[in-house]
C-alpha positions as CSV (number, residue, x, y, z in Angstrom):
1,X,101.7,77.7,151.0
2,X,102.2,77.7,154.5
3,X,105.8,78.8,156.3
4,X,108.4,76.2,155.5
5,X,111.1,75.2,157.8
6,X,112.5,72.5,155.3
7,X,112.7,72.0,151.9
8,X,109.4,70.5,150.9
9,X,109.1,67.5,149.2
10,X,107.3,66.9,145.8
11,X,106.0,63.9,144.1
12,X,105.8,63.7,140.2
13,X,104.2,60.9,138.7
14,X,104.1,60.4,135.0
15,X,104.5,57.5,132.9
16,X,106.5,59.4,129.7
17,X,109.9,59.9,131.3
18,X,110.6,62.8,129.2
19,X,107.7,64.8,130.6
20,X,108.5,63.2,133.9
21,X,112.5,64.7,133.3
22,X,110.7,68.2,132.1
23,X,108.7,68.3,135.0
24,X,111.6,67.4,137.4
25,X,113.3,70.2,136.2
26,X,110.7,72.9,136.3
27,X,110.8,72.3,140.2
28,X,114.1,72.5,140.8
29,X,114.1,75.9,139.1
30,X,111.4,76.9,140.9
31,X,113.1,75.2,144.1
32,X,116.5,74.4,144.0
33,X,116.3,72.3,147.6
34,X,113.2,70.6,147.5
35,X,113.3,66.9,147.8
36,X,112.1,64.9,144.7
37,X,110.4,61.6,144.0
38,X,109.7,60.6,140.6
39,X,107.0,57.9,140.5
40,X,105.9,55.0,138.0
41,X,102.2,54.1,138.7
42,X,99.6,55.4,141.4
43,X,99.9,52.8,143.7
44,X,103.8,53.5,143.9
45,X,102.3,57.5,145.0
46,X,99.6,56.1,147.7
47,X,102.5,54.0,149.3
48,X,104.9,57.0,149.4
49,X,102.0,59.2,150.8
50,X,100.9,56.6,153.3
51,X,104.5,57.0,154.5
52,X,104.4,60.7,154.9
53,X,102.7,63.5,153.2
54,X,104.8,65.3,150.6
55,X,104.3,69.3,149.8
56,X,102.7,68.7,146.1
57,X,101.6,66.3,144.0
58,X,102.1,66.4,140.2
59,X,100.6,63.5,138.4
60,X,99.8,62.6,134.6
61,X,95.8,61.9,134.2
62,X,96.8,58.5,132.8
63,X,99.2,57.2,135.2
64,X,98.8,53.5,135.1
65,X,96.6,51.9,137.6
66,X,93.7,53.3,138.7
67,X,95.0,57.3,137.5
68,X,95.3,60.4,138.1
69,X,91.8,61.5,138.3
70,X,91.3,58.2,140.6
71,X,94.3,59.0,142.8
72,X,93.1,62.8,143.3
73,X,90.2,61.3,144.4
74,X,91.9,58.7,146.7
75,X,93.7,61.8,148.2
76,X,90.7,64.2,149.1
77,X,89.2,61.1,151.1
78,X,92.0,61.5,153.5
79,X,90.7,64.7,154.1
80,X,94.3,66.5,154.8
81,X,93.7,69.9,156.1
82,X,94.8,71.9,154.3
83,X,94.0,69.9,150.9
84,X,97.7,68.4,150.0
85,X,98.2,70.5,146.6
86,X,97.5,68.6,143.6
87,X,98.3,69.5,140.1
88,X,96.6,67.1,137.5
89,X,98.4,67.3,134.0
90,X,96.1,65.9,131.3
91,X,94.6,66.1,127.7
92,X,91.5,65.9,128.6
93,X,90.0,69.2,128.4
94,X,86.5,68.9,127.3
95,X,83.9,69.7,129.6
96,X,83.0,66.6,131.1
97,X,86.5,65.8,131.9
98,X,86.6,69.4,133.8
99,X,83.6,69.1,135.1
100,X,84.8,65.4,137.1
101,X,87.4,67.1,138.1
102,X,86.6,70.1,139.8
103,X,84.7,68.7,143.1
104,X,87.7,67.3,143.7
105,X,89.6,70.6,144.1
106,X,92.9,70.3,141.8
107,X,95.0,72.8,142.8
108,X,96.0,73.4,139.0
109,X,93.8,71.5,136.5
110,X,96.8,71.4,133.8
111,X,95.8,70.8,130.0
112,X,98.8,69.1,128.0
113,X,100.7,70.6,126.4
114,X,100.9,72.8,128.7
115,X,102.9,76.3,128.9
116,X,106.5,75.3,130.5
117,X,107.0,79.1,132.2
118,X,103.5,79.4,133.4
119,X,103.6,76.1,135.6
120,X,107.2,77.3,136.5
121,X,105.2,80.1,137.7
122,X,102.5,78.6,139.9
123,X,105.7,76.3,141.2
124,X,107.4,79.1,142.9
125,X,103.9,80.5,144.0
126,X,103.3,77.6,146.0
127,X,106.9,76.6,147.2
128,X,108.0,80.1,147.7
129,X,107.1,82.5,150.2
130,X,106.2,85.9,149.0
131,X,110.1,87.6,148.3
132,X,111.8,84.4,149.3
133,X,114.5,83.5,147.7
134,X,116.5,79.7,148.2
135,X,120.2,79.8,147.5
136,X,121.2,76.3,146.5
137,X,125.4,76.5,146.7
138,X,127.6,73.9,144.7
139,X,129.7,71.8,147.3
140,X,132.8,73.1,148.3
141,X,134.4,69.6,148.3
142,X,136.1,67.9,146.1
143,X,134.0,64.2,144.8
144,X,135.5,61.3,146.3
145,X,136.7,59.8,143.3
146,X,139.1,60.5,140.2
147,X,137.7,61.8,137.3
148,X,137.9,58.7,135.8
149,X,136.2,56.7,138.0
150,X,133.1,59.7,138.3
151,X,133.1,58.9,134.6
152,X,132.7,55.2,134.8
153,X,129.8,55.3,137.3
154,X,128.5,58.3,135.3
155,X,127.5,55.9,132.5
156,X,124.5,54.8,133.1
157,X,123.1,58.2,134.6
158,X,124.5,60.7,132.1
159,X,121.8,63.1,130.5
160,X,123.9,63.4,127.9
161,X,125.9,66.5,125.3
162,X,125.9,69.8,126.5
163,X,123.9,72.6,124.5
164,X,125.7,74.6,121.8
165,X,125.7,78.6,123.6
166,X,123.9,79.9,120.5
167,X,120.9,77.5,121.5
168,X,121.2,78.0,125.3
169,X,120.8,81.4,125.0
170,X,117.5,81.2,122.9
171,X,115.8,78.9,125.0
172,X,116.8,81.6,127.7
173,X,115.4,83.9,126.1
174,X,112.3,81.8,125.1
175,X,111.9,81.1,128.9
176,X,111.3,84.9,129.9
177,X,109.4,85.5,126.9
178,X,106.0,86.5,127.1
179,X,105.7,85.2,123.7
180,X,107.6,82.2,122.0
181,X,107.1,80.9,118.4
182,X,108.7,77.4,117.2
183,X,109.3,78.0,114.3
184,X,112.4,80.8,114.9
185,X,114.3,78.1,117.3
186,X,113.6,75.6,115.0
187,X,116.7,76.3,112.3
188,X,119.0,76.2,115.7
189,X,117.7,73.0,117.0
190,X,118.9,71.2,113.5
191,X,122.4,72.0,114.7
192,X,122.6,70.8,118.1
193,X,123.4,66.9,118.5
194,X,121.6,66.9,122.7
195,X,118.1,68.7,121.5
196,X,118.0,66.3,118.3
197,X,118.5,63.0,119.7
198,X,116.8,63.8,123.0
199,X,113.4,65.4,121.1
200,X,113.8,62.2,118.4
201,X,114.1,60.1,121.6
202,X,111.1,61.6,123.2
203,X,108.7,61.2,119.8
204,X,110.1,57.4,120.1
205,X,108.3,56.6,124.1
206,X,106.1,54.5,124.9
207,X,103.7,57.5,125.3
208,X,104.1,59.0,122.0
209,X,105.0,56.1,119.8
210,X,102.4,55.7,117.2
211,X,103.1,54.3,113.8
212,X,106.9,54.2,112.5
213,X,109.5,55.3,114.4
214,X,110.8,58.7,114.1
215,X,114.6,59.3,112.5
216,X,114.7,62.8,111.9
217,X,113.8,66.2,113.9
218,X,111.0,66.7,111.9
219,X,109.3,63.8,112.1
220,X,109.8,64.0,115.7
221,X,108.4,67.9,116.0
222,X,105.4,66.7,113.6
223,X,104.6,63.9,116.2
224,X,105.3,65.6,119.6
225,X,103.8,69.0,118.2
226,X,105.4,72.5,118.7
227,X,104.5,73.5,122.1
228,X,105.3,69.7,123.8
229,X,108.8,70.2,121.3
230,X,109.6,73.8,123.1
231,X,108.6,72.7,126.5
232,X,111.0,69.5,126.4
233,X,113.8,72.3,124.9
234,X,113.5,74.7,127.9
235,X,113.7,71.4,130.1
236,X,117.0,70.7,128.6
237,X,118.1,74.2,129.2
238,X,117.4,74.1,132.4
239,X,119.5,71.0,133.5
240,X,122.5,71.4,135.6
241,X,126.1,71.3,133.5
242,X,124.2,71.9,130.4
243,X,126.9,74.4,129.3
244,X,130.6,73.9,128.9
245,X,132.5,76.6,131.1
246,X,135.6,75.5,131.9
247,X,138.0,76.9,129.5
248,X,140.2,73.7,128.5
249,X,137.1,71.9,127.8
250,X,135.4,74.5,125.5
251,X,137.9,74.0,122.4
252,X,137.1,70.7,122.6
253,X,133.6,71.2,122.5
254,X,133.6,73.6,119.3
255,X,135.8,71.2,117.9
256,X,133.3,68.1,118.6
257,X,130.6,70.0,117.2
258,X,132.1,71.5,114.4
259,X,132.6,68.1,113.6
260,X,129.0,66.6,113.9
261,X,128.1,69.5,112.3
262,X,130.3,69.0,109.3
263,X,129.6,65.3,108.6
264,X,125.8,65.8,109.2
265,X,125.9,68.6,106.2
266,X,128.2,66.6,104.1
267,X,126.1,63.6,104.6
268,X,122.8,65.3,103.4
269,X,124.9,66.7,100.7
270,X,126.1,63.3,99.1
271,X,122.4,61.8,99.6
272,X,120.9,64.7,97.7
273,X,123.8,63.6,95.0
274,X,122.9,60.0,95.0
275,X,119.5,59.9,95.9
276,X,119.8,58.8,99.5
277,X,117.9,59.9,102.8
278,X,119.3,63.3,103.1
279,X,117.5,64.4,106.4
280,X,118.4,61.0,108.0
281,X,121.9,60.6,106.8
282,X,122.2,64.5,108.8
283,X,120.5,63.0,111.5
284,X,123.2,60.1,111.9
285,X,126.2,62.5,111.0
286,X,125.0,65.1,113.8
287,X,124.7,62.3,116.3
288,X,127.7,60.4,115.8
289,X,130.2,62.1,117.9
290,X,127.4,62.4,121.2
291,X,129.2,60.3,122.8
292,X,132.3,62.5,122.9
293,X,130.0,65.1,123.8
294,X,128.3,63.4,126.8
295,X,131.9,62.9,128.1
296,X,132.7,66.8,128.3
297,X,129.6,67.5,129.8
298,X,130.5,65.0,133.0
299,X,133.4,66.3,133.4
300,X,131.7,69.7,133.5
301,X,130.1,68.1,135.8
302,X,132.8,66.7,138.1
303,X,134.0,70.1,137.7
304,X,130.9,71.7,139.0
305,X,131.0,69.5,142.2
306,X,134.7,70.4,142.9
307,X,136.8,68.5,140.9
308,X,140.2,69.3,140.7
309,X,142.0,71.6,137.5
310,X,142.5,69.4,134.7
311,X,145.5,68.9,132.5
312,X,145.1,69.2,128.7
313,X,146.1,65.4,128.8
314,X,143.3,64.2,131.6
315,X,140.6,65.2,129.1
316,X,142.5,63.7,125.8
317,X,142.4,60.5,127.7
318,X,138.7,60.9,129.2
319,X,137.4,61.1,125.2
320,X,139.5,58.5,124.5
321,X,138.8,56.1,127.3
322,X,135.1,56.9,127.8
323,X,133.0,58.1,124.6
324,X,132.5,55.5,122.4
325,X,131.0,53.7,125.6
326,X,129.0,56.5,126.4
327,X,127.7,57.2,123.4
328,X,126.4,53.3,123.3
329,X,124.8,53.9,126.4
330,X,123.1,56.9,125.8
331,X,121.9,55.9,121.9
332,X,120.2,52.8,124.0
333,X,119.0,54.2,127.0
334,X,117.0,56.7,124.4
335,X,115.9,53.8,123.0
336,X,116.7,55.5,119.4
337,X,115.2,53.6,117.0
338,X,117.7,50.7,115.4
339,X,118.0,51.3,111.9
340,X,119.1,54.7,113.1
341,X,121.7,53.3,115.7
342,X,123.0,51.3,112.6
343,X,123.6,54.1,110.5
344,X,125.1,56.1,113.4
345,X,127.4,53.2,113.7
346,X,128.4,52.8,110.0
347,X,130.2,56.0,110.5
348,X,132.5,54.2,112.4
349,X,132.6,51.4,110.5
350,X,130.6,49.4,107.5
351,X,131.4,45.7,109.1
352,X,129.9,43.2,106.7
353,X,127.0,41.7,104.7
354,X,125.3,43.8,102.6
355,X,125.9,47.7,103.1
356,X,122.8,50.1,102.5
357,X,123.4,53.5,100.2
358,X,123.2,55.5,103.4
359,X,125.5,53.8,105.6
360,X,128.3,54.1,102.6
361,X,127.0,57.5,102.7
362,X,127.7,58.4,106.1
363,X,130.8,56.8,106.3
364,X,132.5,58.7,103.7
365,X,131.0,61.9,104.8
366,X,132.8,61.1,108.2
367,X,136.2,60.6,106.3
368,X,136.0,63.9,104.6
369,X,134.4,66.0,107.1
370,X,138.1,64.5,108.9
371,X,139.8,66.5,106.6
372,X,140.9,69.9,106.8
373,X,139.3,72.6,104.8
374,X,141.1,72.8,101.2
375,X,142.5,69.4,101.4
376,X,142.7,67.5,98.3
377,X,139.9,64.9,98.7
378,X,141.2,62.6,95.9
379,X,142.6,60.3,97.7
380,X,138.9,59.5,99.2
381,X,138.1,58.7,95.5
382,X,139.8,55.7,95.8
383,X,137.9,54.5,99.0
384,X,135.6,51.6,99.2
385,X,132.9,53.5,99.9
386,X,133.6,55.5,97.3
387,X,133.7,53.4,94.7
388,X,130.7,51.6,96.1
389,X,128.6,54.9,95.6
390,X,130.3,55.7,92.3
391,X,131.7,58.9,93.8
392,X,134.7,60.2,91.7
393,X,137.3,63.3,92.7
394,X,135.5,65.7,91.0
395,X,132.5,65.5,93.4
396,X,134.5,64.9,96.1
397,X,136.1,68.0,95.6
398,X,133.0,70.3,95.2
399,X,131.9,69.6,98.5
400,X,130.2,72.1,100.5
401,X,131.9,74.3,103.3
402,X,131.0,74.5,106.8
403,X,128.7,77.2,107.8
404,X,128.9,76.6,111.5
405,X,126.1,78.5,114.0
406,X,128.8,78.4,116.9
């Protein structure tokens, strides 16, 4: 790409916001500064580019409206010398499709799913300069507002939990692998609340949805297929606060996921006893606390942009005050399917009518995950849940320890 003077700026246009989120992140990696517009539908991408050129194009074959094929079209008539770089991401790969394509210059002809570190790749090839390098520092100043104000307006726009280290440092490694397999990241994905609920999420859009919903991590990895499952991973590992570094708030994150870990394992545990849904009982006991979770990784966050210290007291208060709420938010604005947000919730509490096996299931593997390791669980016997599932001590008391993967 020619010299650049200024950051450039990029247009990405897909209708899946997942792959749109992926893609978003891929060029910040590749560019830390460049400027970045996230579009619907192609007529949303002609207005922007009738208003001034941007640096690339990234657009989804079957944007709505008239497409991407259409709208690479629509761009080559203006004749822009040089050629306005165009990458067309599609699953159309047979050879007619290529064939259309290719008078039309694409500047990368994409086929979904495609490999996450190769387009990184051909990013920095075309907004780097051979050897250049873009520093991107984190401001110096402090945000305007408290911490728990940031938190209030960060609401609506959190991304949600932070990544457990052990699964960071995987899809790392994944990243500069030449070669990356599924199936060994797989067992580690089962144990971190973000990747599950994000990938079940994903398998749920508008651009994946076929059939019944997904409520488990393996219905959603059957339906969005191992290399679209990995790519979305690395995504995630390459968002901003995505780990927990600031040393009061990293007890509280092994604490918080000790916890969803326990009740998600104790959950499938008393399902397998009773006959219940173990995978999607886990599935609700690993997500019940992402709330809590979404809170420590915006104050990461407010950290990051040069928040003051905190006091072991701010935080206590910031959980309090803000997870529940957040958690809401995020389990809607995933649009996770509803008889999974129901179960999630019966961990909280049953409320009335009539209360399913796995809901009485979740909410007394909550109660005894709550419990310290050795304490008598008898008194659990004697619970209303309990007695609803017929659970006596003895079971109770032969329930599994945690094997945590840190």
């Amino acid at each position: 790409m020619a010299d650049m003077e200024r950051a450039p700026k990029v247009l990405i246009a897909d209708p899946d916001r997942w792959s749109a989120e992926l893609l978003t992140e891929l060029v910040r990696k590749a560019r830390c500064d460049a400027h970045l517009e996230v579009l619907p539908d192609s007529q949303s991408v002609l207005e922007h580019c009738r208003a001034g050129w941007p640096d690339l194009l990234i657009v989804d074959y079957g944007l709505p409206g008239i497409g991407g094929l259409e709208l690479l079209r629509e761009v080559r008539r203006q004749r822009r010398y040089p050629p306005v770089p165009f990458f067309l991401i599609t699953e159309r790969v047979d050879a007619a499709s290529v064939r259309a394509a290719l008078p039309l210059a694409p500047t990368a002809y994409l086929a979904k799913p495609f490999n996450a570190e190769d387009l990184l790749q051909r990013l920095r090839n075309l907004l780097l300069e051979p050897g250049e390098e873009v520093a991107c520092p984190v401001p110096s100043s402090p945000p305007m507002q408290s911490l728990d104000v940031y938190l209030a307006q960060a609401r609506e726009t959190s991304s949600g939990a932070p990544l457990l280290k052990v699964v960071r440092e995987a899809l790392d490694h994944a990243m500069r692998a030449h070669k990356r397999d599924l199936s060994e990241l797989e067992p580690l994905f089962h144990q971190d609340p973000q990747l599950t609920g994000q990938l079940i999420a994903a398998a749920n859009s508008a651009a994946q949805h076929l059939g019944n919903g997904c409520q488990t991590l393996e219905q959603a990895l059957a339906r969005l297929g191992s290399q679209h499952s990995l790519n979305l991973a690395l995504g995630l590992a390459l968002q901003r606060s995505v780990e927990l570094i600031d040393p009061l708030l990293l007890p509280h994150g092994e604490r918080i996921w000790q916890q969803c870990q326990r009740t998600a394992e104790l959950a499938r545990w008393l399902a397998q006893c009773l006959e219940g849904d173990g995978e999607r009982c886990y599935t609700a006991g690993l997500l019940h606390l992402l709330g809590d979770l979404a809170v420590l990784r915006s104050i990461q966050s407010w950290r990051d942009l040069g928040g003051e210290e905190l006091t072991a007291e701010q935080v206590d208060d910031a959980l309090h005050k803000h997870a529940a709420p957040y958690g809401s938010a995020l389990r809607t604005r995933w649009r996770l399917p509803l008889e999974l947000r129901q179960l999630i919730a019966a961990a909280y509490q049953l409320g009335g009518g009539v209360y399913s096996k796995d809901a009485l299931i979740l909410h007394i593997a909550k109660l005894a995950a709550e419990l310290p390791e050795g304490e008598d669980t008898s008194q659990l016997a004697g619970h209303k849940a309990a007695r609803m599932l017929g659970l006596d001590a003895a079971l109770l008391a032969s329930r599994p320890k945690l094997v945590s993967t840190g």
